[in-house]
N, C-alpha and C positions, 0 to 999 in steps of 0.2 A: 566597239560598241558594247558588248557584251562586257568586256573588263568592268566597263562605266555603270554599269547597271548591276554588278557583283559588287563593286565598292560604295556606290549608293544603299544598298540593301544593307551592309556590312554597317554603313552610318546608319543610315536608319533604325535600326534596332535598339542601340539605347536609347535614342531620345524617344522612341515609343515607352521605353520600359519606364525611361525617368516620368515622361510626362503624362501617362494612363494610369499612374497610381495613385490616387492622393487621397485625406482622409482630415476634412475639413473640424468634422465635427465632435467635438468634446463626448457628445452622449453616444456614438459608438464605441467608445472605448470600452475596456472591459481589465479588471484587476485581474495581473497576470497571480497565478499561483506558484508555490515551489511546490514542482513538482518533486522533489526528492521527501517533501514531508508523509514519513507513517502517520496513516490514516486506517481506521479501522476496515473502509472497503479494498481501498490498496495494497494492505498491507495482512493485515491481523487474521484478518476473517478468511485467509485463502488457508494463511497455517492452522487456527481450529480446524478449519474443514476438513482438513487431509491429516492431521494428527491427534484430532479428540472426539467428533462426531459418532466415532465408532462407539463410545460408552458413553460421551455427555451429549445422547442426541435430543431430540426432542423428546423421547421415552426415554430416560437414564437407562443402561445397564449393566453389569460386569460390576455391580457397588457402586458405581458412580452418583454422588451425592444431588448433583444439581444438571440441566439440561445447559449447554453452551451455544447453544442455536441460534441467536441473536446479538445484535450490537449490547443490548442494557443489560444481557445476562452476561458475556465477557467480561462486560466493563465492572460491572457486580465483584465478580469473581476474579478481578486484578485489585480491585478497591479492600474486598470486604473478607475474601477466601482464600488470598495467598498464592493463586495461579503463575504468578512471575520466580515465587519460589521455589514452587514445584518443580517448574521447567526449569527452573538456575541449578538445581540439585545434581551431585556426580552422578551417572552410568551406574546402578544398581543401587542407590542410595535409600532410605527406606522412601517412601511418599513421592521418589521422583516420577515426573508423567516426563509423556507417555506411558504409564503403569504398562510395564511389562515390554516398553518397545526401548528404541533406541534414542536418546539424548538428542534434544534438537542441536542442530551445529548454534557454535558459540554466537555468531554474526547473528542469525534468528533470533535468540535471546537477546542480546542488544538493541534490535531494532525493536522485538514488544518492550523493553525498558525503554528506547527512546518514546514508542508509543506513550507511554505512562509520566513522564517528563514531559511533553507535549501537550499534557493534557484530553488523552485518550480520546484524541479525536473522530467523532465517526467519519 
């Protein structure tokens, strides 16, 4: 008796799982996104934070020209300021940023140029 009632339970389970799911309706649906696309909350805005805010913060300091505190002031200063050059620059080069720190790793730089090729998405 008990076997019967282990191998019933055993059936049972998929055709719950087949037949308690279903999704009739078109207007539930929802456009999946790629998640691997840089985005400026995803992506951009974590590396300013932790490698420019020190000088481009909302009060510039240390000579730093502009505040980078924002999605339009990034995007600004990939557009209009050369920010992608800056960071592309060798380990002590003159104007490379991090002014004064260490070279973002190469992959980082890639993905704010894919940012930029993407169309600096926020």
């Amino acid at each position: 008796m008990k076997k019967t009632q282990y191998y019933l339970s055993i059936l049972a389970i998929p055709f719950v799982l087949l037949t308690s799911c279903s999704n009739d309706s078109e207007a539930d649906l929802i456009e999946s996104q790629n998640l691997n696309t840089v985005t400026y909350t995803n992506f951009a805005k974590s590396i300013i934070d932790n490698n420019c805010l020190s000088c481009h913060g909302a009060t510039p300091s240390n000579g730093a020209p502009m505040s980078l505190n924002s999605y339009s002031l990034v995007k600004d200063a990939v557009i209009n300021r050369g920010l992608l050059d800056r960071i592309s620059r060798v380990q002590g080069a003159s104007g490379m940023m991090p002014n004064g720190g260490t070279r973002l790793p190469q992959t980082t730089i890639n993905s704010m140029n894919e940012w930029q090729t993407d169309g600096l998405l926020e």
